[in-house]
C-alpha positions as CSV (number, residue, x, y, z in Angstrom):
1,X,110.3,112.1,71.8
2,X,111.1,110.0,74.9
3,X,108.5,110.0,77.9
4,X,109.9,112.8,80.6
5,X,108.5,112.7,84.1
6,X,108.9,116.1,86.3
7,X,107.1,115.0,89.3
8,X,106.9,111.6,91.7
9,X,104.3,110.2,92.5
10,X,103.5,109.1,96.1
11,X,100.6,106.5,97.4
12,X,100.0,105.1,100.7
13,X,99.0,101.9,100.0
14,X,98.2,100.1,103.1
15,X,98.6,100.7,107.0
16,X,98.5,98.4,110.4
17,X,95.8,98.6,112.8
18,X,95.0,96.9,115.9
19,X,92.7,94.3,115.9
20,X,90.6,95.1,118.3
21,X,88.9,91.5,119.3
22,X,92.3,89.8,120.2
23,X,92.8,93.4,122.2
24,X,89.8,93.0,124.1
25,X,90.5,89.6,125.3
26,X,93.6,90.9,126.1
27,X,92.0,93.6,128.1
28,X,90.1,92.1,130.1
29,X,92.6,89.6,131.1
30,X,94.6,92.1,133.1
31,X,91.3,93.5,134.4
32,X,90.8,96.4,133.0
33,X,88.3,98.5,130.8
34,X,91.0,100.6,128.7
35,X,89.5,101.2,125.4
36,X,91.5,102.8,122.2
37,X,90.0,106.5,121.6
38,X,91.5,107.0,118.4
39,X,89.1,105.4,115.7
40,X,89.6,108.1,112.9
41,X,93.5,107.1,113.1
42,X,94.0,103.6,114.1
43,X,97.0,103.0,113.6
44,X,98.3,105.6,116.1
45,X,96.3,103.4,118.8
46,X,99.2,100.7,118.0
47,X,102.0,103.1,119.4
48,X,99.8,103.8,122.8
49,X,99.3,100.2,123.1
50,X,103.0,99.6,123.0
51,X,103.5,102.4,125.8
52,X,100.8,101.4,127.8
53,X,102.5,97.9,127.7
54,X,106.0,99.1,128.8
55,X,104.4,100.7,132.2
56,X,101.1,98.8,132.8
57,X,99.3,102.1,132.4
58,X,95.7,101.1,130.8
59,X,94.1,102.0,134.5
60,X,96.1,105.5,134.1
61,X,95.1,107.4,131.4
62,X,96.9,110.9,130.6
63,X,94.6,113.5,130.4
64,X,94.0,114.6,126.1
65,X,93.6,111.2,125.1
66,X,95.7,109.8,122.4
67,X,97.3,112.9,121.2
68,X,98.8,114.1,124.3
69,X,100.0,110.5,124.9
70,X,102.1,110.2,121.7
71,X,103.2,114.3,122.3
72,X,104.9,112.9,125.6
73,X,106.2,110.0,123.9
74,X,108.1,112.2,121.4
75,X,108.8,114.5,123.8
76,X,110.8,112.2,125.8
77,X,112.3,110.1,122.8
78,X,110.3,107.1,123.9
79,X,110.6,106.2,120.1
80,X,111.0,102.4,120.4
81,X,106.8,102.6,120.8
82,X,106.4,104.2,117.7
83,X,107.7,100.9,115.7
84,X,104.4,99.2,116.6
85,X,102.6,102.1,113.4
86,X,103.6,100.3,110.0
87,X,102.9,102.5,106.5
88,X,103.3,100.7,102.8
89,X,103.7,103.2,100.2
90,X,104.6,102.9,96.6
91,X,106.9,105.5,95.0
92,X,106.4,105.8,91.5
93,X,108.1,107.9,88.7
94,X,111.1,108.1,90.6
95,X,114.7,107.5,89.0
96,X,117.3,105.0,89.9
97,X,119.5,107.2,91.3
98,X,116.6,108.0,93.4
99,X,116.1,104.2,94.5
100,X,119.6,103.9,95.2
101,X,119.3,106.6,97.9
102,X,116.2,105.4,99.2
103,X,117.6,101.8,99.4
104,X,120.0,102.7,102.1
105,X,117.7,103.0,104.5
106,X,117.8,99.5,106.0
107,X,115.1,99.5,108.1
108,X,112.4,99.5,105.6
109,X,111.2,96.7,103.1
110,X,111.7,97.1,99.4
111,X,109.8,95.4,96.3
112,X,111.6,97.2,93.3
113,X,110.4,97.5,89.6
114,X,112.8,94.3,88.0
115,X,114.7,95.3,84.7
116,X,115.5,91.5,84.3
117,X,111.5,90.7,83.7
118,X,110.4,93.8,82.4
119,X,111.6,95.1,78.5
120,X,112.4,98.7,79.0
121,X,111.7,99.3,75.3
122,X,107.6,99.9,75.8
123,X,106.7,102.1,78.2
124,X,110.2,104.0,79.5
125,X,110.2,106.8,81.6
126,X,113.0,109.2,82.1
127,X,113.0,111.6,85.3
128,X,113.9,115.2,84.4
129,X,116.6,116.6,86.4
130,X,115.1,119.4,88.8
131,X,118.0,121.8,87.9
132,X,117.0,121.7,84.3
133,X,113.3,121.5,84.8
134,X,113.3,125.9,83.6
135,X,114.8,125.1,80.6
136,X,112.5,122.0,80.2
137,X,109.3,124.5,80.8
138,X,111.2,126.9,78.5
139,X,111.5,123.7,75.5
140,X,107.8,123.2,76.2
141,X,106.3,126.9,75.3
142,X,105.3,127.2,71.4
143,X,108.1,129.3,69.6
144,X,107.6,131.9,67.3
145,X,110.5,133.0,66.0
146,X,110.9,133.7,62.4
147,X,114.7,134.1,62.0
148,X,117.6,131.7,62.6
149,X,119.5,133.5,65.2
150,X,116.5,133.8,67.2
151,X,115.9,130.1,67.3
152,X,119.8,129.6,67.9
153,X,119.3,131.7,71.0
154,X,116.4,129.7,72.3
155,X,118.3,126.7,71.5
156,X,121.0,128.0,73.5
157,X,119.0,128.2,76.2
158,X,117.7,125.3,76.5
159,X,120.8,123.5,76.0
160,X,121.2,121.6,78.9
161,X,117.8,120.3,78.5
162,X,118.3,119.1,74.9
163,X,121.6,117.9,75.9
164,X,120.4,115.3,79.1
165,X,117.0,114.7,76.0
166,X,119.8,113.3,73.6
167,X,121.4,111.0,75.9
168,X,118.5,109.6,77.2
169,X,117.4,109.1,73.5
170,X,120.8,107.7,72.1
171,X,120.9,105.7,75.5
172,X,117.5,104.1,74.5
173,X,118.3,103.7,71.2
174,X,121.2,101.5,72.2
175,X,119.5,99.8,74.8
176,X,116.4,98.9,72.1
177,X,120.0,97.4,69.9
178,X,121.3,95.8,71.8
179,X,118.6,94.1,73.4
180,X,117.7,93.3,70.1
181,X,121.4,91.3,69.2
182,X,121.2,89.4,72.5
183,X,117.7,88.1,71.4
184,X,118.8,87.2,67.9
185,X,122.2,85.4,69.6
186,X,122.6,82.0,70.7
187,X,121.4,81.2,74.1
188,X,123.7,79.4,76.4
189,X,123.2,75.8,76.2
190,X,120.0,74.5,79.0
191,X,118.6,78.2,79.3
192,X,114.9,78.4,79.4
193,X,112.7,80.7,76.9
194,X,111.9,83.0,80.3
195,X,116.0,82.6,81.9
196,X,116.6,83.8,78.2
197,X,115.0,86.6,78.4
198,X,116.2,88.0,81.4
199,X,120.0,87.5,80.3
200,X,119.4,89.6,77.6
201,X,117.2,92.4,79.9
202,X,119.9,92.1,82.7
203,X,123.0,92.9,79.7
204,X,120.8,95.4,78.0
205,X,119.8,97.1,81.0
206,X,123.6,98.1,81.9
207,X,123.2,101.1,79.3
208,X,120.1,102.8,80.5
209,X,120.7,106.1,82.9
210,X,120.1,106.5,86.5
211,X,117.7,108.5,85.3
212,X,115.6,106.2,84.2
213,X,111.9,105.9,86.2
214,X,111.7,103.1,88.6
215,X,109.0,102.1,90.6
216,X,109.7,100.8,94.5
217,X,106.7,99.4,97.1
218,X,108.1,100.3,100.7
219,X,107.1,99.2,104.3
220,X,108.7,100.5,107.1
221,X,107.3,101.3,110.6
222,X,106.6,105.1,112.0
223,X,110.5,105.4,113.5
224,X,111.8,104.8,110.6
225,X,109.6,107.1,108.4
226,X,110.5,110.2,110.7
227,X,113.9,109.3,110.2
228,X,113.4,109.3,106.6
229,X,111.7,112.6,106.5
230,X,114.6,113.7,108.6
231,X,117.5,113.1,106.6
232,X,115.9,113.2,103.0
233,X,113.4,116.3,103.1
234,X,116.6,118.1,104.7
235,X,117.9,120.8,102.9
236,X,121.1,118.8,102.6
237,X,119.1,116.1,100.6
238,X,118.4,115.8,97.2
239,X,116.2,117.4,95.8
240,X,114.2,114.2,93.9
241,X,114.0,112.6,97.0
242,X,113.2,115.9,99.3
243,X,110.3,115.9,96.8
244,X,109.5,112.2,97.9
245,X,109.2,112.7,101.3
246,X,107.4,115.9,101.5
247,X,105.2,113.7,99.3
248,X,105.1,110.7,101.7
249,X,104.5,113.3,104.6
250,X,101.3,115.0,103.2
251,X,100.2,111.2,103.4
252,X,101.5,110.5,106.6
253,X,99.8,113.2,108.4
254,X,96.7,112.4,106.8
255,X,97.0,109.2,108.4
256,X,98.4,109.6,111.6
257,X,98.5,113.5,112.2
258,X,99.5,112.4,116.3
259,X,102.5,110.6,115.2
260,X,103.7,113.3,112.1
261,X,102.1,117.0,113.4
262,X,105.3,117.7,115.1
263,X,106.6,119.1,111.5
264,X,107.1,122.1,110.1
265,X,107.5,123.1,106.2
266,X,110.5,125.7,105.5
267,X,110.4,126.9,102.1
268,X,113.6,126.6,100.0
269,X,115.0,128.6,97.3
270,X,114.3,126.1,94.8
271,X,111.0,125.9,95.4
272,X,110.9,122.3,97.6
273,X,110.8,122.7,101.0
274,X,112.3,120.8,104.3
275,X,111.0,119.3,107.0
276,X,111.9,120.2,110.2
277,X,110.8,118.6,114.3
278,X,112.1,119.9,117.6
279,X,111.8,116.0,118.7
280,X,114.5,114.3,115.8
281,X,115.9,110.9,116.1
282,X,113.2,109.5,118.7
């Protein structure tokens, strides 16, 4: 039985802050006393900072502290501040076809799982399809049945599950061959032990599915996390990666609820939900 993940899993893994010596010199070279409010949430004193820079405003403080400064930011699309908050996260259990749409957003940073280095063959991980994750529940539940017919009728329906189950088996299986064939071949003439290996991973890899669970370390700044929560926990989004960013936003908010309390969860039909802001694309 192949290794089926339903679920991705989401951890924020680092964060910037300010550093508050090099501020305070800083500080008190343009004479004056300003000090950050915000100690429970850093790194939402970096985005003030940045403001406060634009309009020499650290001897004119708006009233509500931090908070009510980043509101107005986002209020008035004075997103270029926001650039200065920087979030590392690693996505795990997520497919290819996953990492494909995440890659596009160019503004981020990626470190990505490597097929060349890594032998699929040990620990594989195929991502289960939300549409058939019923049936997959369904395939999970003990069955009773004493009769033929009544386990042809389960069978039936369950049949798309078994039928994405067998090709990510018979795609293994050929991967596990074929791998196999290129290690037992002869290696082209002044290839090292490790370059050998990865000619064979890189060949072998080309038969695995999209569906196949990837791994991806990303760092991108607080702009380009809101647009990514924009576009991909849209209704209009996939659902595998509407379930990444409503993942990445429970960890966002937890970190910065002043930068990411401007969004609201709307329930979808199939059982994800979507993010939406009245302040998009600041």
């Amino acid at each position: 039985m192949i290794n089926i993940v339903t679920e991705p899993r989401v951890y924020l893994v680092a964060q910037m802050y300010d550093n508050p010596d090099e501020l305070a010199v800083y500080l008190h070279s343009i004479g004056t006393d300003w000090q950050p409010e915000n100690f429970e949430h850093p790194t939402e004193v970096l985005p003030e900072i940045a403001g406060r820079v634009c309009y020499n405003s650290f001897n004119n403080p708006r009233p509500g502290g931090n908070k009510a400064y980043l509101d107005h930011i986002k209020a008035v699309g004075h997103g270029s501040v926001t650039e200065a908050a920087v979030y590392s996260f690693i996505f795990a259990d997520i497919s290819r076809s996953t990492s494909h749409e995440l890659v596009r957003h160019r503004t981020k940073s990626y470190s990505q799982r490597s097929q060349r280095f890594i032998d699929e063959s040990g620990d594989i991980k195929f991502v289960l399809p939300h549409a058939i994750l019923e049936e997959y529940q369904l395939f999970l539940q003990p069955v009773f049945a004493a009769d033929e017919k009544s386990l042809r009728v389960y069978r039936e329906r369950c049949k798309k599950f078994y039928l994405w189950r067998d090709s990510c088996e018979i795609s293994l299986s050929f991967y596990k061959q074929l791998l196999g064939e290129l290690e037992r071949s002869i290696i082209p003439e002044g290839m090292g032990k490790t370059d050998a290996k990865k000619w064979a991973r890189q060949a072998a890899r080309e038969v695995l599915p999209n569906c196949t669970a990837t791994t991806v370390y990303v760092t991108a700044n607080a702009r380009s996390w809101r647009n990514f929560l924009e576009l991909r926990a849209s209704r209009h989004a996939d659902v595998a990666i509407r379930k990444v960013a409503n993942a990445a936003f429970d960890k966002l908010l937890a970190a910065s609820p002043n930068l990411f309390d401007d969004y609201a969860r709307v329930p979808l039909s199939d059982g994800t939900f979507e993010l939406t802001t009245p302040y998009r694309k600041i």
